[in-house]
N, CA, C and O of each residue as an XYZ file, in Angstrom:
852
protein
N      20.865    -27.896     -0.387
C      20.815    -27.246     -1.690
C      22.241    -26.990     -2.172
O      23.024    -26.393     -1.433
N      22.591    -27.398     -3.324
C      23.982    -26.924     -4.018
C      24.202    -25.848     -3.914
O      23.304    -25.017     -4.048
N      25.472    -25.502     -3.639
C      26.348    -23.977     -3.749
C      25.786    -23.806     -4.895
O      25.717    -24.670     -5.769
N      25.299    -22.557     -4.974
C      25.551    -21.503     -6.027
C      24.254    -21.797     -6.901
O      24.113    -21.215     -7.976
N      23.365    -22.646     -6.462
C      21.979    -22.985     -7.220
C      21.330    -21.585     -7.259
O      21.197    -21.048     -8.359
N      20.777    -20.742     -5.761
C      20.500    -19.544     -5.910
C      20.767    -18.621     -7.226
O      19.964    -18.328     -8.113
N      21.775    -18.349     -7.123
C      22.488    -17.324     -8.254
C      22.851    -17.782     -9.628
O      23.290    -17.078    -10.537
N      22.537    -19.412     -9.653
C      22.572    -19.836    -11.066
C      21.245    -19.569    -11.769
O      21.077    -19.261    -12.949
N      19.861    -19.841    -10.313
C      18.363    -19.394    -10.924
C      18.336    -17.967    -11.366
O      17.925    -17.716    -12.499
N      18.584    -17.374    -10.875
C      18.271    -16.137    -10.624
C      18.860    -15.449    -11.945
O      18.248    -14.560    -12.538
N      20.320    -16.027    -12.421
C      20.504    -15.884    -14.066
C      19.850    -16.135    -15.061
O      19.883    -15.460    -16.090
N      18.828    -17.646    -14.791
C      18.174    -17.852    -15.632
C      16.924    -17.339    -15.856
O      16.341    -17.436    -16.935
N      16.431    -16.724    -14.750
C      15.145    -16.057    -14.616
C      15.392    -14.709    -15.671
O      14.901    -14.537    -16.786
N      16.343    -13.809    -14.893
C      16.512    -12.541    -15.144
C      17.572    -12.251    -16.120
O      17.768    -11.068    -16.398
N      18.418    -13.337    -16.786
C      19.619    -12.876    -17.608
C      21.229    -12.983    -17.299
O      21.298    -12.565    -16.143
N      22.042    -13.189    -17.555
C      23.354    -13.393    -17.140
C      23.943    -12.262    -16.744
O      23.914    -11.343    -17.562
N      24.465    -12.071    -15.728
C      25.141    -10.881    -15.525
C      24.001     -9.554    -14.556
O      24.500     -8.612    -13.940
N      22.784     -9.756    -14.627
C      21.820     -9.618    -13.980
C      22.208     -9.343    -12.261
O      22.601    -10.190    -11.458
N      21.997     -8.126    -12.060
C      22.603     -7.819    -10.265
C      21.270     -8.317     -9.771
O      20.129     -8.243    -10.229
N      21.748     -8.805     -8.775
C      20.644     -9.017     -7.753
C      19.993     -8.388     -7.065
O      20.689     -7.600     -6.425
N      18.722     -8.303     -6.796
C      18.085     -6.883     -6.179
C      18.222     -7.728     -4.445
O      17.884     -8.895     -4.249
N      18.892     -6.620     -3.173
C      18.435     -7.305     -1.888
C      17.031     -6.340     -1.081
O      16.966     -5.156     -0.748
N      16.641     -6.784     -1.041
C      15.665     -5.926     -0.285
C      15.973     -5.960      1.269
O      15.571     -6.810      2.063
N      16.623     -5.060      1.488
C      17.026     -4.527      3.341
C      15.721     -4.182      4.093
O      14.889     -3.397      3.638
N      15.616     -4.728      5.103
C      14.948     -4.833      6.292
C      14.849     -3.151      6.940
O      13.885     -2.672      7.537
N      15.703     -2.704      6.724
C      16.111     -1.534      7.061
C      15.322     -0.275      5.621
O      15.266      0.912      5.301
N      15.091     -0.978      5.413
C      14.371      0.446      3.739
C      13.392      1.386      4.679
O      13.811      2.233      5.467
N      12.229      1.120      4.477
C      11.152      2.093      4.720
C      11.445      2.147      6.075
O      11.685      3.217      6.635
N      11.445      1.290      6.531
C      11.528      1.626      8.196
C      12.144      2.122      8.701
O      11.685      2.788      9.629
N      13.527      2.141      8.457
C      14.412      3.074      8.870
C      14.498      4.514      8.806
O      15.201      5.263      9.484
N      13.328      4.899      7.499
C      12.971      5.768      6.972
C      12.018      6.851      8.123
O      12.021      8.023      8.500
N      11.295      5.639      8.341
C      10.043      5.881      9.287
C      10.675      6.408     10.458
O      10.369      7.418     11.091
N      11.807      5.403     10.705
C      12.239      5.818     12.740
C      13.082      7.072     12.477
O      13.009      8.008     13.274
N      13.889      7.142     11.387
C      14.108      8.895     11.271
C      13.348      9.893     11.423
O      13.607     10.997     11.902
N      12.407      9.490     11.008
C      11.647     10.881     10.641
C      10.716     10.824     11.933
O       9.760     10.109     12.233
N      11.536     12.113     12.732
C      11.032     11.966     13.914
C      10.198     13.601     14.316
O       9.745     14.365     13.464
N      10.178     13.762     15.390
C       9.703     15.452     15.469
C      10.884     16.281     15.883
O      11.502     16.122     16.936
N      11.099     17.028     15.120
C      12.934     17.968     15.923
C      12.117     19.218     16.243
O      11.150     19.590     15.578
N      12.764     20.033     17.687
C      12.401     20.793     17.913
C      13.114     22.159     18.116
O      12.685     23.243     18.511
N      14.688     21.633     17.604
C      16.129     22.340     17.584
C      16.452     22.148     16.323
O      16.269     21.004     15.904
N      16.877     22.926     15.597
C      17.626     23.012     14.159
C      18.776     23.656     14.249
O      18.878     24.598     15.035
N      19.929     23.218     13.387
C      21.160     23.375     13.413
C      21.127     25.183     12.216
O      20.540     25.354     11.147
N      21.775     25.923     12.809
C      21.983     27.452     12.177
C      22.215     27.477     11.065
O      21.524     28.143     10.293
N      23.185     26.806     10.694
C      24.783     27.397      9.982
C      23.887     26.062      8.280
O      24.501     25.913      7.224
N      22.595     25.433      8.530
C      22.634     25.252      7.048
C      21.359     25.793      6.817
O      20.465     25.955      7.648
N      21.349     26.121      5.336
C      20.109     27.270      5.155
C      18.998     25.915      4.114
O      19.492     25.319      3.157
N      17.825     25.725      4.485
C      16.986     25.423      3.658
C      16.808     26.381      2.116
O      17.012     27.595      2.094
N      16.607     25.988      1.518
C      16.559     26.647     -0.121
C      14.970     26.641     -0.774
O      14.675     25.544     -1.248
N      14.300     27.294     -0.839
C      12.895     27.195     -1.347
C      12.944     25.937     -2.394
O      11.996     25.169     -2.227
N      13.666     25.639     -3.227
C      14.297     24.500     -4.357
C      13.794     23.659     -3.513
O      12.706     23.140     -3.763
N      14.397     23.401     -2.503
C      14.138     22.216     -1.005
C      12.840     21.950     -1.328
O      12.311     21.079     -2.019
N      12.201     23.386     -0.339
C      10.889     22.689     -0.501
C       9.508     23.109     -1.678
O       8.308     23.262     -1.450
N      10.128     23.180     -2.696
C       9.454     22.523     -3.638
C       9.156     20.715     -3.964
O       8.215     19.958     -4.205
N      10.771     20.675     -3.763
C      10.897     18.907     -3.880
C      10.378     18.322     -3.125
O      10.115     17.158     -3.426
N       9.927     18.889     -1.623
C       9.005     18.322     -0.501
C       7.714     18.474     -1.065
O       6.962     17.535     -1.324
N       7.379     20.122     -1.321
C       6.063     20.077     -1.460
C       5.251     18.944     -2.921
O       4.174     18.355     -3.008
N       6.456     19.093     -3.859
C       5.651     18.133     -5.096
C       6.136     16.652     -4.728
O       6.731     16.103     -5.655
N       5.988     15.845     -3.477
C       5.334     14.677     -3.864
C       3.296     14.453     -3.445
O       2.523     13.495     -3.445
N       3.183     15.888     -3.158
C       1.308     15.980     -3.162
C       0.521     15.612     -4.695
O      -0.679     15.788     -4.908
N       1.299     15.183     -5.460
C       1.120     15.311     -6.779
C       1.294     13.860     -6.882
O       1.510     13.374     -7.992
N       1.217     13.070     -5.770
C       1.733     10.925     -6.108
C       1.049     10.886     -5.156
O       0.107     10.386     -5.772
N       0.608     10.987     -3.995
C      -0.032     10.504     -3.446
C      -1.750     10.413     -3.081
O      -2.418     11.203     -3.747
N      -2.599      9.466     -2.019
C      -3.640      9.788     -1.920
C      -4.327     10.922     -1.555
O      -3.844     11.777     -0.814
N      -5.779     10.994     -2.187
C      -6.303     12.208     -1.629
C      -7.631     11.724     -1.160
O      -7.919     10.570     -1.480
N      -8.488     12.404     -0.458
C     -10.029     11.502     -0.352
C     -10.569     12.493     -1.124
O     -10.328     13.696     -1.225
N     -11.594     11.518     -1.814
C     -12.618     11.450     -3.166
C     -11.396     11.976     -4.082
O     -11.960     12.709     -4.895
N     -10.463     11.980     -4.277
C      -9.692     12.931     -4.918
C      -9.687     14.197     -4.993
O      -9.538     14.472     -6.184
N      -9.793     15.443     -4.175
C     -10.419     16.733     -4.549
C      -9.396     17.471     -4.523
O      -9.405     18.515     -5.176
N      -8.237     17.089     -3.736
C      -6.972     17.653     -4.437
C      -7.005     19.296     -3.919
O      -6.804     20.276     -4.635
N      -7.353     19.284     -2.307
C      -7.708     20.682     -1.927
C      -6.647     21.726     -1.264
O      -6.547     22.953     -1.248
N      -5.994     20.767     -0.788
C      -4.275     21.613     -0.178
C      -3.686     22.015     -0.749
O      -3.052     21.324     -1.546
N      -3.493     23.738     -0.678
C      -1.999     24.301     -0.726
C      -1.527     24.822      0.195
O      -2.069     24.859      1.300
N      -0.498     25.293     -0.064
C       0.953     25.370      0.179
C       1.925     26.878      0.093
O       2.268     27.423     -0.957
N       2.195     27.281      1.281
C       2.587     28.579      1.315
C       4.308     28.392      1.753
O       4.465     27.927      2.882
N       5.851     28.773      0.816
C       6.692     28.300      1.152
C       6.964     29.142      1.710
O       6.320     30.172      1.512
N       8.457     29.149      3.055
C       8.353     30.052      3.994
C      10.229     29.643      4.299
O      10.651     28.541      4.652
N      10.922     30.673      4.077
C      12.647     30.495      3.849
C      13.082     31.479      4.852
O      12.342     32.447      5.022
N      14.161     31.388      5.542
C      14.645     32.314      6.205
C      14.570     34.126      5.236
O      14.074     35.070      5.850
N      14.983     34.291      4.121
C      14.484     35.239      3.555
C      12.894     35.604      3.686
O      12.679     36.574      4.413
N      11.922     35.079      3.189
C      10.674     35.509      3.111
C       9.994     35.409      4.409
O       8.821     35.087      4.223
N      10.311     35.580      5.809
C       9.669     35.761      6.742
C       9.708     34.653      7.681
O       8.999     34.785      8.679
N      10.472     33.460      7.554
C      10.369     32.338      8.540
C       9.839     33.215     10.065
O       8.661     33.149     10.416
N      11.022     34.125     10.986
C      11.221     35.200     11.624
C      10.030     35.007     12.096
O       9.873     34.352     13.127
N       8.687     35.708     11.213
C       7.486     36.010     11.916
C       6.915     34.481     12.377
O       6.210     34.420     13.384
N       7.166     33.513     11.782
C       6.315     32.245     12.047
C       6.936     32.137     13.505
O       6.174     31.996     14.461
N       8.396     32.207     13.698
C       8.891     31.638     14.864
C       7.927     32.411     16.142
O       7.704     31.858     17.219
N       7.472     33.652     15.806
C       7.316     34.499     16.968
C       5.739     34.044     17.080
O       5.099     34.301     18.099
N       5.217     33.421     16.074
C       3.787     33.351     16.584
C       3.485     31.782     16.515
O       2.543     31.323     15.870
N       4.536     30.885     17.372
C       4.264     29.531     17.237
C       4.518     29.072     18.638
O       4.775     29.835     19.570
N       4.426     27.734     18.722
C       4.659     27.200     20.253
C       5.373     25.421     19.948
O       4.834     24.558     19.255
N       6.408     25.320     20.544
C       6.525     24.025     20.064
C       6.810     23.505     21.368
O       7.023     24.281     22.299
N       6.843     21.767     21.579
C       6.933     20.897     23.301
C       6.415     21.066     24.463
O       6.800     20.981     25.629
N       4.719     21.525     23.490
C       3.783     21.583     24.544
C       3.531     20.636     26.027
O       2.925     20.945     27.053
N       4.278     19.352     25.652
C       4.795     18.686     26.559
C       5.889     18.411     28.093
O       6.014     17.587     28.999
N       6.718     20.153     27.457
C       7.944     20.193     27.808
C       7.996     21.918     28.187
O       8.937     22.667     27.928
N       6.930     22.225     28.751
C       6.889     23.568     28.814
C       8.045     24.332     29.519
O       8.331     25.488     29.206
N       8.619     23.717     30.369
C       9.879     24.452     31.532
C      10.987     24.316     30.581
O      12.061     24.799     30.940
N      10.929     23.789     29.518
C      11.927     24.197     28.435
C      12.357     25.275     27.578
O      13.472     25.647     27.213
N      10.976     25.752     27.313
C      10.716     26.950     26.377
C      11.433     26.766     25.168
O      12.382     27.459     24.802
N      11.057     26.032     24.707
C      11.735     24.841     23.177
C      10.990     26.020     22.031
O       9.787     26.146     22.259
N      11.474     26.832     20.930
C      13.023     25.731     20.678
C      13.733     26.609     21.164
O      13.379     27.783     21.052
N      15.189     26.196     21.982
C      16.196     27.117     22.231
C      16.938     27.975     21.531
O      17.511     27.643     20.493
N      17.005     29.432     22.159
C      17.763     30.296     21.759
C      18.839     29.798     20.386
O      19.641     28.928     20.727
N      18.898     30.049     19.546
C      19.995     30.129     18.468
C      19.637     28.416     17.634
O      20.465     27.809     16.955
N      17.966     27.855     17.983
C      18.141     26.583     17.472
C      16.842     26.893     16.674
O      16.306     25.821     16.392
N      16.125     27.967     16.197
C      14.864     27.783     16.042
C      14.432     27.478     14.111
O      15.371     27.755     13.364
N      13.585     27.139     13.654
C      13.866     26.633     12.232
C      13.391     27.775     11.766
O      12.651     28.640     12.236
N      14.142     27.579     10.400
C      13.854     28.429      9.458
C      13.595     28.793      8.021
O      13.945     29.692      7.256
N      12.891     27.796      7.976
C      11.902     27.525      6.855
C      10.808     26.410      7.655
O      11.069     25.562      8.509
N       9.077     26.891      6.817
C       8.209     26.518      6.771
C       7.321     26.082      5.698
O       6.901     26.870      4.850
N       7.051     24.937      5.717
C       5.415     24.844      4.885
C       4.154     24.899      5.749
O       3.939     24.342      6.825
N       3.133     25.949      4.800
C       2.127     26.630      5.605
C       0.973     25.691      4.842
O       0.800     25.806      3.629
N       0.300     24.878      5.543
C      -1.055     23.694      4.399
C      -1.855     25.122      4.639
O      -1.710     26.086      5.391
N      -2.730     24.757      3.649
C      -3.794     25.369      3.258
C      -4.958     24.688      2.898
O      -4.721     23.955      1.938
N      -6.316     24.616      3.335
C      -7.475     24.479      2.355
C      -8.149     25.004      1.280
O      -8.465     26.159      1.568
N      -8.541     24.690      0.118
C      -9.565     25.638     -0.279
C     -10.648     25.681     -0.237
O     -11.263     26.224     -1.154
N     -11.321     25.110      0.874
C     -12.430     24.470      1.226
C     -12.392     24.478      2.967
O     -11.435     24.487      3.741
N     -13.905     24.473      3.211
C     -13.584     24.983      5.121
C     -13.016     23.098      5.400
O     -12.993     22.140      4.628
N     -12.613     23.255      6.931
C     -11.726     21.746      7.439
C     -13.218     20.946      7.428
O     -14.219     21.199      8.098
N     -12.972     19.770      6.306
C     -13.781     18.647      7.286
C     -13.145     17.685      7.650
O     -12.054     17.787      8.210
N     -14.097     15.874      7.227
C     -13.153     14.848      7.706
C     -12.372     14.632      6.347
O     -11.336     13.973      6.436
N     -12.688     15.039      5.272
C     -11.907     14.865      3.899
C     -10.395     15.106      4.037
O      -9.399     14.401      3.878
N     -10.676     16.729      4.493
C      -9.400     17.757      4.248
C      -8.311     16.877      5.257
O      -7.219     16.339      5.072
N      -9.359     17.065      6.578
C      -8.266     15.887      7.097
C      -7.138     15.132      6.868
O      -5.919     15.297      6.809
N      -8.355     13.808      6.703
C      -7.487     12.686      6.022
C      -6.052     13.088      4.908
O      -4.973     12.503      5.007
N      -6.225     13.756      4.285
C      -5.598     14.759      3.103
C      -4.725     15.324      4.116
O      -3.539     15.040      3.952
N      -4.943     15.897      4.908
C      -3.348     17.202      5.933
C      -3.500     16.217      6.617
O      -3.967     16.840      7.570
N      -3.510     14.832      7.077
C      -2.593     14.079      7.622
C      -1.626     13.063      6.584
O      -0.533     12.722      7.036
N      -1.960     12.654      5.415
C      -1.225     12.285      4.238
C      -0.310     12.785      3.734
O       0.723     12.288      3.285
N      -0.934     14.623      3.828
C       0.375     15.049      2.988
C       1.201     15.173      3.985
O       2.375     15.204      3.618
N       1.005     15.272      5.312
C       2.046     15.759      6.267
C       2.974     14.989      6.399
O       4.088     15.270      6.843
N       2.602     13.974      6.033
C       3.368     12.578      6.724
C       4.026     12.134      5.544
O       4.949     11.320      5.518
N       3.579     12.630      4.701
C       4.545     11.973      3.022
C       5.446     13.129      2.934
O       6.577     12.855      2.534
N       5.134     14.733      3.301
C       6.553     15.756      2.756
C       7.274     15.283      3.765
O       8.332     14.766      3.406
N       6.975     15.285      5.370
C       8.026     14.969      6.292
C       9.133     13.734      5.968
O      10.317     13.870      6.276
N       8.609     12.486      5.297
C       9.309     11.550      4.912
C       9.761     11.597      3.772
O      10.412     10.608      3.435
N       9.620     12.620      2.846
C      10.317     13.064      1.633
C      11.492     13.850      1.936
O      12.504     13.853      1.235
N      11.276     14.747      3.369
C      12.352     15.549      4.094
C      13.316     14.827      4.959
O      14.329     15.331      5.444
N      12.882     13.498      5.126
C      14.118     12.484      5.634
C      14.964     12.100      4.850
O      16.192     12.140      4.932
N      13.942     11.511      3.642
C      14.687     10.874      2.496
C      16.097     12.066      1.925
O      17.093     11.594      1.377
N      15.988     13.181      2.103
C      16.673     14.044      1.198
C      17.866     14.177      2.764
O      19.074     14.067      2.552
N      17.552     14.321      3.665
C      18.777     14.246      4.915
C      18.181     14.950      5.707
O      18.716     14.978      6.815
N      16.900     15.791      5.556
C      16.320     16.743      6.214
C      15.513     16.646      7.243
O      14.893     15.588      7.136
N      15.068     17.497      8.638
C      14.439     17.036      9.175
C      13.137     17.853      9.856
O      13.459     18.959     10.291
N      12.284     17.638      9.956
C      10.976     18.362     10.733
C      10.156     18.410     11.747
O      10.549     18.048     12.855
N       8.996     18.820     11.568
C       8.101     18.723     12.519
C       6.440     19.105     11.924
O       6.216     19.560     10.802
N       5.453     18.815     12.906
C       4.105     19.377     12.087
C       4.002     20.341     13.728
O       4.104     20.082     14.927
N       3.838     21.098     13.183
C       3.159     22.373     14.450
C       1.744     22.705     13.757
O       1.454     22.884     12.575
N       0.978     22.720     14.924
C      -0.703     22.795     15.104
C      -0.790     24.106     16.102
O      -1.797     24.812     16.067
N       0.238     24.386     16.938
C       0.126     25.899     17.860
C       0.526     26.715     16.990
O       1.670     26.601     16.550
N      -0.167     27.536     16.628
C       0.451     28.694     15.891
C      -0.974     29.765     16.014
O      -2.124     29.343     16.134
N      -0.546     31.350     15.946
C      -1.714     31.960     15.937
C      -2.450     32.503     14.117
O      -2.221     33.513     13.451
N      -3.252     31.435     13.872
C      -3.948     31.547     12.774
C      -4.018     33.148     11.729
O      -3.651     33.433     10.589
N      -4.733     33.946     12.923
C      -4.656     35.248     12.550
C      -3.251     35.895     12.012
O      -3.077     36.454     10.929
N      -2.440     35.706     12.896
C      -1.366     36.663     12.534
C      -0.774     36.150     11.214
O      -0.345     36.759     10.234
N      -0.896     34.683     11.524
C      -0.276     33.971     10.103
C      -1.025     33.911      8.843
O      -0.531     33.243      7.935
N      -1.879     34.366      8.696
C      -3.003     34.827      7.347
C      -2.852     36.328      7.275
O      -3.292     36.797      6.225
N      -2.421     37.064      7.991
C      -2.495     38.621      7.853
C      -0.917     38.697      7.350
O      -0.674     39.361      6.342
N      -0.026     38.133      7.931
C       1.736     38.197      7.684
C       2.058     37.858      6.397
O       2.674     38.566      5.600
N       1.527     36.503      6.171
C       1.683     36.026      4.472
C       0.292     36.177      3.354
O       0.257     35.697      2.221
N      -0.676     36.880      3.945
C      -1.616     37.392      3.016
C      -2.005     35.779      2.302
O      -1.755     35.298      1.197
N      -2.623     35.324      3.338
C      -3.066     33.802      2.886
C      -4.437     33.987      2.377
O      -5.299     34.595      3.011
N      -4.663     33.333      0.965
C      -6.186     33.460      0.329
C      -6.962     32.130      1.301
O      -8.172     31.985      1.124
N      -6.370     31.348      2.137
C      -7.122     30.199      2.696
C      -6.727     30.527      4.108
O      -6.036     31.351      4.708
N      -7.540     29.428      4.368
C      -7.327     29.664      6.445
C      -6.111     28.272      6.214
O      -6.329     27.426      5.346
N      -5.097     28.216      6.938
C      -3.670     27.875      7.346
C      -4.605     26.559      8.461
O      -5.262     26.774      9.479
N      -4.349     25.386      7.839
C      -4.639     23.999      9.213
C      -3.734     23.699     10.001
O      -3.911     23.569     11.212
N      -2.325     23.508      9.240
C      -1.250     23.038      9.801
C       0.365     23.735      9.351
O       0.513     24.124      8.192
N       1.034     23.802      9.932
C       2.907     24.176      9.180
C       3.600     23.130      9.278
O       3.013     22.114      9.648
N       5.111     23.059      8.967
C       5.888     21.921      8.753
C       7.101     22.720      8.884
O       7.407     23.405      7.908
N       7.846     22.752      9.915
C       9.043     23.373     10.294
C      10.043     22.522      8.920
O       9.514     21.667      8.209
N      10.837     22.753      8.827
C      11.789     22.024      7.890
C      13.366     22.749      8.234
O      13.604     23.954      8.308
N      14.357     21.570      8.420
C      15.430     21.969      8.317
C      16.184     20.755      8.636
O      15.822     19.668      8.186
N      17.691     20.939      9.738
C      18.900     20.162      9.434
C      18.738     20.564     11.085
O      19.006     21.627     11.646
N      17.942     18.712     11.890
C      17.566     18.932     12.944
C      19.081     18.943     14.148
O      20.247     18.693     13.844
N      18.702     19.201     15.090
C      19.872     20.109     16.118
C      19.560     18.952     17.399
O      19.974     19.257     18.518
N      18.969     17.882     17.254
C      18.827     17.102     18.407
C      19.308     15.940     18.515
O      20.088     15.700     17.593
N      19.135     14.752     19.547
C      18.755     13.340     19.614
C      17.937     12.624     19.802
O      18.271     11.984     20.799
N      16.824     12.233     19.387
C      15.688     11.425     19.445
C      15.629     10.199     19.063
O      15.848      9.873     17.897
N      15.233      9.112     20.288
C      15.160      7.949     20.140
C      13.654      7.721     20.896
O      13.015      8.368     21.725
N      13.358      6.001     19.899
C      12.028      5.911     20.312
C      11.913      4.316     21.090
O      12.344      3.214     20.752
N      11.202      4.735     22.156
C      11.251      3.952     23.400
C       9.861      3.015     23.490
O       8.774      3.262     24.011
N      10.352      1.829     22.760
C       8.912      0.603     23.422
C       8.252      0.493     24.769
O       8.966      0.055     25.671
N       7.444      0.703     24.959
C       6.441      0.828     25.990
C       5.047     -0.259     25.840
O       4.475     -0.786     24.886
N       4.877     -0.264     27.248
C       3.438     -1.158     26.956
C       1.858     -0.362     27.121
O       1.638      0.443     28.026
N       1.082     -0.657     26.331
C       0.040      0.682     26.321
C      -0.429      0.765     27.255
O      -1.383      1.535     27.143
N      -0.299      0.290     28.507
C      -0.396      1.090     29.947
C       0.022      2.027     30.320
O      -0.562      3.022     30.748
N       1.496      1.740     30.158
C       2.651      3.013     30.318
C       2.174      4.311     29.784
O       1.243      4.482     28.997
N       3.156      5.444     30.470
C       2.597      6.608     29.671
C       3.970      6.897     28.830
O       5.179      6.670     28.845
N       2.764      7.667     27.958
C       3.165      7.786     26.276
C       3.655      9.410     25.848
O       3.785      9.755     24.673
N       3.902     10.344     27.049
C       4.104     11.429     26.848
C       5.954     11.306     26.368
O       6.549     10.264     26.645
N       6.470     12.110     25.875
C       7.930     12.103     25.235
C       8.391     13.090     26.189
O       7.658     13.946     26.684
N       9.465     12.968     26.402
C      10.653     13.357     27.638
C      11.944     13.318     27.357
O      12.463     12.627     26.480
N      12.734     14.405     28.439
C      14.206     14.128     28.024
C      14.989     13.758     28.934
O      14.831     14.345     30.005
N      15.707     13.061     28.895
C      16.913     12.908     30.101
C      17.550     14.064     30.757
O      16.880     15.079     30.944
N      18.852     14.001     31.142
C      19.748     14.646     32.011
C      20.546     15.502     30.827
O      20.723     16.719     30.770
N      21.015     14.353     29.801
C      21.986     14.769     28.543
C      20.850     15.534     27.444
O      21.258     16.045     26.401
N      19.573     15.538     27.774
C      18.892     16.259     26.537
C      18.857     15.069     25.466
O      19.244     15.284     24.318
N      18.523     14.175     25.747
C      18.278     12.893     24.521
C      16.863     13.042     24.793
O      16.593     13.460     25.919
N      15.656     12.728     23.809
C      14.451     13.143     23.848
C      14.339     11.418     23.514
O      15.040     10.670     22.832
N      13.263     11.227     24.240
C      12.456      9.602     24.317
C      11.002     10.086     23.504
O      10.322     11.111     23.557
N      10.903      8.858     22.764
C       8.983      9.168     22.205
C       8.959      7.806     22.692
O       9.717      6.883     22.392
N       7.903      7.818     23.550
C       7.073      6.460     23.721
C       6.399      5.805     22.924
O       5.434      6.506     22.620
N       6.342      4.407     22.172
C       5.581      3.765     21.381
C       5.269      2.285     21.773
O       5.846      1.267     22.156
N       4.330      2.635     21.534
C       3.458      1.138     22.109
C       3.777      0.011     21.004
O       3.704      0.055     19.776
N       4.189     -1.097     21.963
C       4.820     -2.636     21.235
C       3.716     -2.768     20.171
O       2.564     -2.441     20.460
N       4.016     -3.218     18.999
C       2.947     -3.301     17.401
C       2.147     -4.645     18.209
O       1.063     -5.089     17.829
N       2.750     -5.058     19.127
C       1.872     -6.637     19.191
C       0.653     -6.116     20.337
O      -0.249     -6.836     20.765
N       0.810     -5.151     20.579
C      -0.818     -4.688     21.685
C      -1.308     -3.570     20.826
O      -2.184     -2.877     21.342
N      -0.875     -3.215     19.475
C      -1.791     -2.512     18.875
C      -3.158     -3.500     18.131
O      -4.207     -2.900     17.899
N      -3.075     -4.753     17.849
C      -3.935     -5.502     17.515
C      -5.343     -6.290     17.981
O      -5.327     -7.449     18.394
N      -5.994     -5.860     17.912
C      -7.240     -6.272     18.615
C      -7.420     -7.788     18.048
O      -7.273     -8.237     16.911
N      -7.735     -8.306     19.076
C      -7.737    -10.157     19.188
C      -9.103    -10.663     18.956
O      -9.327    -11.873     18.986
């Protein structure tokens, strides 16, 4: 093919002077392997409720089932009480001789999901969507999280005077760790671990044995 045929089409398609769009290999995905689970957050930067507004409104673009549009959202800043969430949560249930998160690393700001409707398989589907779209809205911006499911329900509906029962939280902040994710074969076990240096491994099974033949 002649030099420069590429970029001579590509004028004629789209216009002279016309930038070229590249699409990197690295876009979403890279997106994806960031956005990991942190269980240490760095002190010294403060989440801003502003923050997570911009997290919480992309629930407003994405899917919902049947559409019913049932999750909210309780924001939670080192001012308005983060404090109490830390004391009634549990995080690296995996990693218990740790007692994670460490002294002087713990986050401080939360999003609290909510139903307005009791949990079924709907709401579900829905608090696993939105979880997984603010967390990757919280990469995109430099930020980093987690979804915590240990928490004591009660105290956290009596503390923030929740009109709904609380399914899930979303730690949010400016994570304090190293996490890398380690190909495995789905034999192997899949529990996440840390080394000697405190580098945290997540096990993930090769995409080519997730496919049924």
């Amino acid at each position: 093919m002649a030099d420069g045929y590429l970029e001579k089409r590509y004028e004629e398609v789209f216009g002279k002077g016309a930038k070229k769009t590249i699409v990197k290999h690295t876009g979403i995905e890279a997106l994806f392997e960031k956005n990991r689970s942190y269980r240490g957050y760095k002190k010294d930067f403060v989440v801003k409720r502003e923050m997570l507004e911009r997290i919480v409104a992309v629930n407003t673009k994405i899917a919902s089932a049947k559409n019913q549009q049932v999750l909210r959202f309780k924001l939670v800043t080192q001012e308005t009480g983060a404090d109490i969430i830390v004391q009634n949560m549990k995080l690296g249930g995996l990693l218990p001789e740790l007692h994670l998160p460490f002294e002087g690393t713990e986050p401080e700001a939360f999003i609290i999901i909510c139903s307005t409707i009791p949990e079924n398989k709907f709401v579900d589907i829905d608090l696993g969507i939105a979880a997984q779209s603010m967390l990757l809205k919280a990469t995109e911006m430099g930020l980093n999280g987690i979804m915590i499911g240990a928490f004591n329900k009660v105290k956290i509906t009596e503390a923030f005077h929740l009109p709904y029962e609380p399914l899930l939280m979303l730690a949010i902040g400016k994570g304090n760790e190293k996490i890398k994710l380690q190909p495995v074969n789905k034999e192997d076990k899949l529990a996440y671990y840390r080394d000697e240096k405190g580098i945290q491994y997540v096990p993930k099974i090769r995409w080519e044995q997730l496919i049924i033949d």
